[in-house]
DSSP file (Angstrom, degrees, kcal/mol; ACC not computed):
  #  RESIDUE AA STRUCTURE BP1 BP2  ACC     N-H-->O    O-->H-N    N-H-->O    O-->H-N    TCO  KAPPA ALPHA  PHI   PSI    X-CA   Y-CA   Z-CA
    1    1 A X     >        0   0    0      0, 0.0     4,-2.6     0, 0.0     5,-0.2   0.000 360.0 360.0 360.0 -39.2   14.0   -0.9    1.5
    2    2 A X  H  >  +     0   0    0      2,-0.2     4,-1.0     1,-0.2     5,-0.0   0.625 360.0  56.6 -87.9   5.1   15.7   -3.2    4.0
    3    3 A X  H  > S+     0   0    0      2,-0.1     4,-1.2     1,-0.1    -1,-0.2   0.930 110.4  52.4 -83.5 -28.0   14.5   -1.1    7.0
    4    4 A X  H  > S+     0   0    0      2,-0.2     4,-1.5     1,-0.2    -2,-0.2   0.827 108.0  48.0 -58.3 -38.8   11.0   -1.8    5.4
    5    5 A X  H  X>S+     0   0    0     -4,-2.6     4,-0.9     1,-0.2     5,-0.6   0.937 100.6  58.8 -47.2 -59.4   11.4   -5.1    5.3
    6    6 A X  H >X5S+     0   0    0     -4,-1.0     4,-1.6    -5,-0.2     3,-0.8   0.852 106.6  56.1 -55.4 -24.6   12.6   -5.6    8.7
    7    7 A X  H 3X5S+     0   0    0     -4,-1.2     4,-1.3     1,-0.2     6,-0.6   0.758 104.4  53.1 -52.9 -42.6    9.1   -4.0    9.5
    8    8 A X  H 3<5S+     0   0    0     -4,-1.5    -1,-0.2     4,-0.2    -2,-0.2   0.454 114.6  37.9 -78.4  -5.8    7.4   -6.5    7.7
    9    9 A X  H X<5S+     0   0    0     -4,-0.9     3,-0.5    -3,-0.8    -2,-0.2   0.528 120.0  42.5-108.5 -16.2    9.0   -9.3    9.4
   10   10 A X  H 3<<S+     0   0    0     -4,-1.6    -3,-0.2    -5,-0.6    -2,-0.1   0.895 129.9  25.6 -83.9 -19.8    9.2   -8.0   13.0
   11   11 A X  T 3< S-     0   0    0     -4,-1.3    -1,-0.3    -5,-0.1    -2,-0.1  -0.058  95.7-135.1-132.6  49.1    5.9   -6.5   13.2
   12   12 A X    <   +     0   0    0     -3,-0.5    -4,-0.2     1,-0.1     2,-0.1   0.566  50.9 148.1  13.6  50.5    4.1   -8.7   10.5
   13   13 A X        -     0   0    0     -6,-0.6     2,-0.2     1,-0.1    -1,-0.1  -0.279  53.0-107.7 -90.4-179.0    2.4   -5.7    8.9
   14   14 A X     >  -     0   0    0     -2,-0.1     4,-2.6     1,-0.1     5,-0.2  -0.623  45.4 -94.0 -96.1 170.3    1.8   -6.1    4.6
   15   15 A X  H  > S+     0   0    0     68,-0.2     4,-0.6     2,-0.2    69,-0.1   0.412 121.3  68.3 -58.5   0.7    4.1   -3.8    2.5
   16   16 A X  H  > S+     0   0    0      2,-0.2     4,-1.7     3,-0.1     5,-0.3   0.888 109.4  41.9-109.7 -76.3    1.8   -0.9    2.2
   17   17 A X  H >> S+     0   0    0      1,-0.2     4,-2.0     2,-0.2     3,-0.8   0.968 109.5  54.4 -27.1 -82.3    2.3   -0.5    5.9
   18   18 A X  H 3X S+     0   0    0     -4,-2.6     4,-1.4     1,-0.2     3,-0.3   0.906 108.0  48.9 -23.6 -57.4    5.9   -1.1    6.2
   19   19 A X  H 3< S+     0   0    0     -4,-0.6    -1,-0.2     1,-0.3    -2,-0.2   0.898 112.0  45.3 -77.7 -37.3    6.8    1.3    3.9
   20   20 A X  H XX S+     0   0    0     -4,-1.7     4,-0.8    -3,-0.8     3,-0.6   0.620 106.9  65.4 -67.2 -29.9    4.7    4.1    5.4
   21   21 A X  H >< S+     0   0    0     -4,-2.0     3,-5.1    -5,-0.3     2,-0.8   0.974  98.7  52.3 -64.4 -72.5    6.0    3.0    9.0
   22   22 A X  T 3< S+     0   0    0     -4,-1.4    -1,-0.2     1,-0.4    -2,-0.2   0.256 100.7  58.3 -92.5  27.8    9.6    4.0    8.0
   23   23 A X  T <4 S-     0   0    0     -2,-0.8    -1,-0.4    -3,-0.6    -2,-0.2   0.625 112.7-128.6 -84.0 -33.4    8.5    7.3    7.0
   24   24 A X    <<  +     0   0    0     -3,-5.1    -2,-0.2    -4,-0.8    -3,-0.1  -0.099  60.4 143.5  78.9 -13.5    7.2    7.5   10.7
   25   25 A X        -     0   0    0     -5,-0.1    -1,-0.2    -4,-0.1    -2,-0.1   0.033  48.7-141.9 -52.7 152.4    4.1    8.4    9.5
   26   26 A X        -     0   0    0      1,-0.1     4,-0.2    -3,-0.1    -3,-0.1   0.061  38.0-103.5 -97.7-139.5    0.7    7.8   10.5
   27   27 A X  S  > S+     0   0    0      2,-0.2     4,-1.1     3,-0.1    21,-0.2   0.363 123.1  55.5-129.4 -25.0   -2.2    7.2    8.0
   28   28 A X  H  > S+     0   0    0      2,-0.2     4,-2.6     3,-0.1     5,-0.2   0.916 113.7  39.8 -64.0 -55.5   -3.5   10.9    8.7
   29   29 A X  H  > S+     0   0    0      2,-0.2     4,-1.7     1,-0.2    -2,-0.2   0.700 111.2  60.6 -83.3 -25.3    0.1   12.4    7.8
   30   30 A X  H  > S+     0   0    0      2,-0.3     4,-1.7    -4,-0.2    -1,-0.2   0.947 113.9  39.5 -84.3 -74.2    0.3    9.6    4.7
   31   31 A X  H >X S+     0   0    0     -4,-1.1     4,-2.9     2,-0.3     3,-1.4   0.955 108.4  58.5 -31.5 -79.5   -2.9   11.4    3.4
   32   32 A X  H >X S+     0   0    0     -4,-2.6     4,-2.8     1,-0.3     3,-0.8   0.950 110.4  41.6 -23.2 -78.8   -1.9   14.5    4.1
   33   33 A X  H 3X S+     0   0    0     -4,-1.7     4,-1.2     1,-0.3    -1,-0.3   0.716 107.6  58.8 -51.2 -30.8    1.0   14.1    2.0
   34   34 A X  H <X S+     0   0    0     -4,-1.7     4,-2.1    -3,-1.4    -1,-0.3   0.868 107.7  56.0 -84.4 -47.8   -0.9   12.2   -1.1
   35   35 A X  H << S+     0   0    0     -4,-2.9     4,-0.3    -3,-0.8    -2,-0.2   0.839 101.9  49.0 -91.9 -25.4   -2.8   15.3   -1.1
   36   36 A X  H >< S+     0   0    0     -4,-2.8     3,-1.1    -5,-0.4    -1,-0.2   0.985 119.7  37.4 -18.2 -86.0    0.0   17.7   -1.5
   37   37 A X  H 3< S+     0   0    0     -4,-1.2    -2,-0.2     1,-0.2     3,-0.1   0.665 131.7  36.0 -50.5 -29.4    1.6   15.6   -4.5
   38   38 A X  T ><  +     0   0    0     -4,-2.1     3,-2.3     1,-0.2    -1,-0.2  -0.122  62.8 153.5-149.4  41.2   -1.9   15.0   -5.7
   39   39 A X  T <  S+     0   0    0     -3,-1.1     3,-0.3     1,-0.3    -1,-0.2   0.637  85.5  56.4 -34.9 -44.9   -4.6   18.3   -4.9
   40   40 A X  T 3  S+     0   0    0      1,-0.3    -1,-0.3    -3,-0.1    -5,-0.1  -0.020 110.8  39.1-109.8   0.8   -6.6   16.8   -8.0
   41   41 A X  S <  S-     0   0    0     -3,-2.3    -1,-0.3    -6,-0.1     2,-0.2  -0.355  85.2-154.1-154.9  64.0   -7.1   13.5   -6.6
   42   42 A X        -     0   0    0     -3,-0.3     2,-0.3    -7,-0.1    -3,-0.1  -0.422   9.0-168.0 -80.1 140.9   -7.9   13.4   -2.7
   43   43 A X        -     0   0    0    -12,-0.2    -8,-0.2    -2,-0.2     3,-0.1  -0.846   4.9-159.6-134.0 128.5   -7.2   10.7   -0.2
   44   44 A X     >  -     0   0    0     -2,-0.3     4,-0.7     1,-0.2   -13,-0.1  -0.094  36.3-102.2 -67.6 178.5   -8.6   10.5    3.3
   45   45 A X  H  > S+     0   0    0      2,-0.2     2,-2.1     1,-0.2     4,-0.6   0.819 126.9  54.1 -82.9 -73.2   -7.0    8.3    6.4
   46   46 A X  H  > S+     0   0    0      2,-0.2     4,-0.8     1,-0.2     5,-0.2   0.429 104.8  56.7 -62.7   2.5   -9.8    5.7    5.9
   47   47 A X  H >> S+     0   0    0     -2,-2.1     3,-2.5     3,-0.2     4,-0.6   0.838 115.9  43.3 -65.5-101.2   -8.6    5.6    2.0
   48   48 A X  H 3X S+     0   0    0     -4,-0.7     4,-1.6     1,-0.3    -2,-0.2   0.366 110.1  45.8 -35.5 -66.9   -5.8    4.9    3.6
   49   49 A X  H 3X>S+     0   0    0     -4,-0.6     4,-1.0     2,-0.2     5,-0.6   0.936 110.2  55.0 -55.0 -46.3   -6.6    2.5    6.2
   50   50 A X  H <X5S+     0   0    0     -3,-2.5     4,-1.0    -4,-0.8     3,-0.2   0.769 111.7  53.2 -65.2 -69.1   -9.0    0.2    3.7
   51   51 A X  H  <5S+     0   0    0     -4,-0.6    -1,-0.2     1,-0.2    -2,-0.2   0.538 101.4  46.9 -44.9 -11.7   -6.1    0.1    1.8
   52   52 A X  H  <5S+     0   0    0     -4,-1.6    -1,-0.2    -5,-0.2    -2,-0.2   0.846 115.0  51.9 -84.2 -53.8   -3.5   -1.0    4.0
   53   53 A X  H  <5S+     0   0    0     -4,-1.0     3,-0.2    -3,-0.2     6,-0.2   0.898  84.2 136.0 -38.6 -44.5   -6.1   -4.1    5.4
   54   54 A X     << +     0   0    0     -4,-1.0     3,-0.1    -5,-0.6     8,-0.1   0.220  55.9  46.5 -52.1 129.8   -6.8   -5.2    1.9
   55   55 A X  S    S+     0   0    0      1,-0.3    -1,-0.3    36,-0.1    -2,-0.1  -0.616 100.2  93.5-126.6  22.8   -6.8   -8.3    1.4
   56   56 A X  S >  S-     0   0    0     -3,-0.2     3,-1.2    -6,-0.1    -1,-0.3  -0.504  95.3-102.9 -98.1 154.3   -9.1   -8.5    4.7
   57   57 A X  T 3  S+     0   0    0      1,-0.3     2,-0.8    -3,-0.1    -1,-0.1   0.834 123.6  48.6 -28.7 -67.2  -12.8   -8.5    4.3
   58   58 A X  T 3  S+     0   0    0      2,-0.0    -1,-0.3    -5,-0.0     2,-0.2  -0.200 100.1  86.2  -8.7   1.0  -12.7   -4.7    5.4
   59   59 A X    <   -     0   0    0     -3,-1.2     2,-0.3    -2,-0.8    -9,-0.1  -0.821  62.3-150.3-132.2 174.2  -10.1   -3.8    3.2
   60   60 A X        -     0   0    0     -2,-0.2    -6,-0.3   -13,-0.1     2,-0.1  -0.981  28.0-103.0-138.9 146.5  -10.0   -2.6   -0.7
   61   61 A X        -     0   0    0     -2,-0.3     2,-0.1     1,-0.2   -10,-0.1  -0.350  19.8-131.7 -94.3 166.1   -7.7   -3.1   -3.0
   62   62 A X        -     0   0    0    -11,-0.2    -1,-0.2    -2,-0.1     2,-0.1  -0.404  25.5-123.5-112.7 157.7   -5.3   -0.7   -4.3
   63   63 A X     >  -     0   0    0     -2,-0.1     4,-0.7     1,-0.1    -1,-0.1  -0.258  27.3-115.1 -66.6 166.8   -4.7   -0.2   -8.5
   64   64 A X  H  > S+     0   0    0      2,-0.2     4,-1.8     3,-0.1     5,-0.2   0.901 121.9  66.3 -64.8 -45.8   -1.2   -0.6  -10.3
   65   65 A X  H  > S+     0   0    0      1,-0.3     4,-1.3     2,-0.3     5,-0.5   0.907 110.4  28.6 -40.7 -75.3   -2.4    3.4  -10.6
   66   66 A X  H >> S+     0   0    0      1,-0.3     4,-3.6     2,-0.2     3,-3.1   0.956 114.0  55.3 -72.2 -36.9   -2.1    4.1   -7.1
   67   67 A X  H 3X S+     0   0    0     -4,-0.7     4,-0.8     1,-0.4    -2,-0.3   0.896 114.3  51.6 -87.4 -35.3    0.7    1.6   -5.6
   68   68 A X  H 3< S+     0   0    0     -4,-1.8    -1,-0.4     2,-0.2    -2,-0.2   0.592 109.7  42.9 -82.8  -3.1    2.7    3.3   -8.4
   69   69 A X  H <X S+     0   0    0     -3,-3.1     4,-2.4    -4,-1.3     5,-0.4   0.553 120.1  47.4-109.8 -30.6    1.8    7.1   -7.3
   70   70 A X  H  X S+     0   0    0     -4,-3.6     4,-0.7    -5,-0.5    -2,-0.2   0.714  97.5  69.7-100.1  23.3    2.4    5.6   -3.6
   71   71 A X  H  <>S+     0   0    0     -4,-0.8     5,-1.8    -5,-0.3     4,-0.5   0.770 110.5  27.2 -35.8 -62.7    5.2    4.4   -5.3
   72   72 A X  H  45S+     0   0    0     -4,-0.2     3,-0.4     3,-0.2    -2,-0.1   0.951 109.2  66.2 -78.2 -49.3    6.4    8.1   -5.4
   73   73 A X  H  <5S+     0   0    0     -4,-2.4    -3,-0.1     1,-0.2    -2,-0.1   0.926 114.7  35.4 -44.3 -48.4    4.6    9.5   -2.3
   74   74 A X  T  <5S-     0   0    0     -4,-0.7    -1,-0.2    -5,-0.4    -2,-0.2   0.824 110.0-127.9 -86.1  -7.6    7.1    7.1   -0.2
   75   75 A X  T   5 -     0   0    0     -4,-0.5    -3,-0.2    -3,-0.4    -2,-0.1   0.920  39.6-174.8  81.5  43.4    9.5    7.7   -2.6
   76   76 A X      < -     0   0    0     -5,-1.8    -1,-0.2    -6,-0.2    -5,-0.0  -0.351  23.5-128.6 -87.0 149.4   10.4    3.7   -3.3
   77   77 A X     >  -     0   0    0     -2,-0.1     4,-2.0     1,-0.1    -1,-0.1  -0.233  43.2 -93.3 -80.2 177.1   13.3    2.8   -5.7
   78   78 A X  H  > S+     0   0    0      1,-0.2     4,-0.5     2,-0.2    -1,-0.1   0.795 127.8  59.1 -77.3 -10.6   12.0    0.3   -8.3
   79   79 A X  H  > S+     0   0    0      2,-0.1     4,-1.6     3,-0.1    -1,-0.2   0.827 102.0  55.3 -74.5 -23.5   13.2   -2.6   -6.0
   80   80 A X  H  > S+     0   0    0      2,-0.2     4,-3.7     1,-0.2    -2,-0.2   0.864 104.4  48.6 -10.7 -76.8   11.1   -1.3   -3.6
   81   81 A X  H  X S+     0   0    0     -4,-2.0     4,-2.6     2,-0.2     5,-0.3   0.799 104.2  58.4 -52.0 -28.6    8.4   -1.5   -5.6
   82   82 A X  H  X S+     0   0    0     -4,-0.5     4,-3.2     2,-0.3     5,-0.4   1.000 107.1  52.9 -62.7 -68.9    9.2   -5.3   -6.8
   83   83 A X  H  X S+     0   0    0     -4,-1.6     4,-1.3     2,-0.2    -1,-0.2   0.926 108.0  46.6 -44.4 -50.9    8.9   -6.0   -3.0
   84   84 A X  H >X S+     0   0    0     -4,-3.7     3,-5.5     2,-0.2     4,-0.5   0.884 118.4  47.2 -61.4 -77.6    5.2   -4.2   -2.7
   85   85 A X  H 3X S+     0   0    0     -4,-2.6     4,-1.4     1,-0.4     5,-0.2   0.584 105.9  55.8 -49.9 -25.0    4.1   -6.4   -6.2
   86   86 A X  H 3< S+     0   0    0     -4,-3.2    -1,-0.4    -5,-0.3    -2,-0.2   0.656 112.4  40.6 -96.6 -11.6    5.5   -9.2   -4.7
   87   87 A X  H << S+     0   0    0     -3,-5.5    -2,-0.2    -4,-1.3    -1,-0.1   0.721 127.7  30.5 -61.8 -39.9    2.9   -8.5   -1.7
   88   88 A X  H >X S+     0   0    0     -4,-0.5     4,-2.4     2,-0.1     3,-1.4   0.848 101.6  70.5 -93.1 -45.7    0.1   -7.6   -3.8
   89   89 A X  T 3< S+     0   0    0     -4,-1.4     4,-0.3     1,-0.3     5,-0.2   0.800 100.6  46.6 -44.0 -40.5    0.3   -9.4   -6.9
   90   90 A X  T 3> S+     0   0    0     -5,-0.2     4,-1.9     1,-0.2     3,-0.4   0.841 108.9  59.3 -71.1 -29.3   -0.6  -13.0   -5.5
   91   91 A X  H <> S+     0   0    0     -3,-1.4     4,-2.4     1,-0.3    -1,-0.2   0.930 105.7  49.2 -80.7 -34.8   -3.5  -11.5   -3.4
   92   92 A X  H  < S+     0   0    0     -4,-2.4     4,-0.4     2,-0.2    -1,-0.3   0.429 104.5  55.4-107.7  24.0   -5.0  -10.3   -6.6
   93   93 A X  H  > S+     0   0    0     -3,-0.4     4,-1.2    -4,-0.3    -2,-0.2   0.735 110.3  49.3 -69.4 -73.6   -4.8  -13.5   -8.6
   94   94 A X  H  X S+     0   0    0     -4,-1.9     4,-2.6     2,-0.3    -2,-0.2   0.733 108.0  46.4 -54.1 -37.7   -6.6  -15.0   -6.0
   95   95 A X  H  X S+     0   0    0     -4,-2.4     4,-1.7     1,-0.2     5,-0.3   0.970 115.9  56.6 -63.2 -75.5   -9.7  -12.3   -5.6
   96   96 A X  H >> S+     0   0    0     -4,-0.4     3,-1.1     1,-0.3     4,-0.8   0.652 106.1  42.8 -22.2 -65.1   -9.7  -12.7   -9.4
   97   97 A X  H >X S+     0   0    0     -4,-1.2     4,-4.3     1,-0.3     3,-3.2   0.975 113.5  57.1 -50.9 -58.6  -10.1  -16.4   -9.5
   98   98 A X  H 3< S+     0   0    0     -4,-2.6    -1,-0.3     1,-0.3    -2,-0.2   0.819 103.9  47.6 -34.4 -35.0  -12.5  -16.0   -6.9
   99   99 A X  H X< S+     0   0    0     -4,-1.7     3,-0.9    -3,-1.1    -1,-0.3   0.695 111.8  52.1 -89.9  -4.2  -14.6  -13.8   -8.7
  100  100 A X  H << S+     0   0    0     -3,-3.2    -1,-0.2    -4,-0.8    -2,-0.2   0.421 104.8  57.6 -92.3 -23.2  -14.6  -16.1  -12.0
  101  101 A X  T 3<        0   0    0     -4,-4.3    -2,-0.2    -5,-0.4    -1,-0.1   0.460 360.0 360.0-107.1  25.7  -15.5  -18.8  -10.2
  102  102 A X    <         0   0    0     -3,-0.9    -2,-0.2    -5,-0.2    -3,-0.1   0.523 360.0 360.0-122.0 360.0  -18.9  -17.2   -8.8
């Protein structure tokens, strides 16, 4: 976790990123691998990709469902995870309010 962190402050990426960086993997090989673990559910890179932008126009956001299955896929401890929730969670208040206030 703290080499993922240091990823997230030195190259100002979200956690989603970070955590897939210290894998060395790219968003092709990230895929690849989700579709091992997960023949029954298949992920492209551009899955991949809109999900790492998200919160950006261009991006979509990810379920508790998935960030907890890539939860496994990077193979994050449960502080780990705390650190991705503590990435995501505030971004999807805020799309929530938004969407209650249109």
């Amino acid at each position: 976790m703290e080499i993922a962190e240091l990823f997230r402050q030195r190259y100002r990426v979200n956690a989603r990123v970070a955590f897939r960086y210290t894998h060395s993997w790219s968003q092709s090989r990230a895929a690849d691998e989700w579709n091992k673990l997960r023949p029954d559910e298949l992920k492209t890179r551009k899955v991949f990709s809109y999900r790492e932008m998200w919160p950006s126009s261009t991006g979509h956001a990810a379920s508790y469902d998935n960030l907890a299955k890539l939860a496994q896929l990077y193979e994050w401890s449960a502080l780990s995870s705390l650190v991705l929730l503590r990435d995501v969670v505030p971004l999807l208040r805020q799309c929530r309010e938004k969407d209650n206030q249109q």
